[in-house]
N, C-alpha and C positions, 0 to 999 in steps of 0.2 A: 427420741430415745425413750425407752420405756425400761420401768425399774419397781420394785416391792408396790410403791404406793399409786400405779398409775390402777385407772380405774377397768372395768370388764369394761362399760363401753368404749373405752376410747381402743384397746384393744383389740375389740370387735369389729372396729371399722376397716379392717384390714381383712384381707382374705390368709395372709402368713398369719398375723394376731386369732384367726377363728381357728386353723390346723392345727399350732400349735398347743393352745387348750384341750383341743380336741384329743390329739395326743399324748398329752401330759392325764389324760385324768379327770381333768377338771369336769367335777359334777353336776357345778350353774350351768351348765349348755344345756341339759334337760330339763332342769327344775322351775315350775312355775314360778313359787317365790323368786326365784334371781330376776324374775324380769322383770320385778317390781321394783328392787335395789340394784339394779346394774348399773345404774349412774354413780352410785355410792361404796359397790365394794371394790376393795384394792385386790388385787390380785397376790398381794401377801398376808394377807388377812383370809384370801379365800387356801391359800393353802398351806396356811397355819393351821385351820380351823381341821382341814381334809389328811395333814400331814404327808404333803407336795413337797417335794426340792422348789423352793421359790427360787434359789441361786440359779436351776438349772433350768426353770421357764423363762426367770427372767434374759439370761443369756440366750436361751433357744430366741426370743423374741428379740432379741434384739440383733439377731445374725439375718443374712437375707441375701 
């Protein structure tokens, strides 16, 4: 189950967890810098920063 503080990679390791980013917005899937912190950023942190619905990626990730 995945929720505000799980992190991009563990996210990533999903092919639903890659779409859904990819959908929502999220900006780290291009950015060199993230892939140096992707162990470390939360995914409510990433769209706090971006001003993302984290309530609604986190629910989109977690439906399947």
């Amino acid at each position: 189950m995945f929720d505000e503080n799980t992190t991009l990679a563990e996210i990533l390791k999903t092919e639903h967890g890659k779409k859904v980013l990819i959908e929502n917005g999220v900006p780290c899937m291009s950015c060199a810098m993230a892939s140096q912190e992707i162990e470390v950023l939360k995914i409510g942190d990433v769209a706090d920063m971006y001003g993302l619905d984290k309530e609604k990626i986190v629910k989109e990730l977690n439906e399947k």
